[in-house]
C-alpha angles and dihedrals in degrees: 000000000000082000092050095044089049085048097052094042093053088048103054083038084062099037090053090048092053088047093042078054096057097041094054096040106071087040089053085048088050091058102038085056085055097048089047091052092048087049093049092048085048083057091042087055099047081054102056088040091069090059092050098266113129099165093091088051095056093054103052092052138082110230099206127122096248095067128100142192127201106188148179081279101063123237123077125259118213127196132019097270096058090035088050096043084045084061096047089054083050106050091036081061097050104203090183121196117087146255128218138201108246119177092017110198114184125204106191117196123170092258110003133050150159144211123207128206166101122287106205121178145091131279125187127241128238082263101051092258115137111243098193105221138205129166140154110255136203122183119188122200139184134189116262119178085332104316130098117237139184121256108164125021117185132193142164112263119258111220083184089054104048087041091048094043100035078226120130130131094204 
């Protein structure tokens, strides 16, 4: 009987695990999809940054002080007011070309996430001249009101870009 009791307990634990599983995976899917979209609109918005329109960019992103932004340019910008007045410099200098997402890896968490990975694509100098760029990427996100937003972005640093732009906030 003890045999039979263990048997059977071992047998409903592992049914209710493989239903638990079910139960969290298509939630998990749901926000990975979200988190995919955020970080596509954060690439959308970089896009349309380097033609002069900031509007994309303010409204992927949080605006709160606890945010940050380590850029091509080097430093790091802290709070939305510097991160935001960084963004103004850059689409007033409209760089134009365009970066892609490129390996995208995706940590979904309930209320926080993050995306990984290379940026690859082609900006334009102060000169006209194309500065081919390529960097490793994090973008980290969090759930505001129901949205996801961006609240830290982190690439390598482009020496070419900040020659070729003059622009750097070391």
């Amino acid at each position: 009987m003890t045999r039979f009791a263990l048997f059977l307990l071992t047998a409903v634990m592992i049914t209710a695990c493989n239903n638990m599983d079910t139960t969290i995976l298509p939630e998990k899917a749901k926000v990975e999809k979200e988190l995919v979209a955020a970080n596509n609109q954060f690439y959308a918005a970089l896009n349309a940054l380097f033609t002069g329109d900031l509007e994309p960019m303010n409204a992927i992103w949080s605006h709160g002080d606890d945010i940050s932004d380590m850029g091509p340019f080097g430093g790091r910008l802290e709070g939305w007011k510097s991160v935001s007045e960084e963004f103004q410099k850059e689409a007033g200098m409209k760089l134009g070309g365009r970066v892609e997402c490129k390996d995208l890896l995706v940590f979904a968490g309930t209320d926080v996430g993050y995306t990984v990975c290379t940026e690859e694509g082609e900006n334009m100098t102060a000169d006209g001249k194309t500065v081919k760029v390529k960097f490793r990427a994090t973008n980290i996100f969090r759930i505001e009101k129901g949205h996801w937003k961006m609240i830290h972005h982190h690439t390598d640093l482009s020496v070419p870009l900040m020659e070729n732009t003059g622009n750097s906030v070391e």
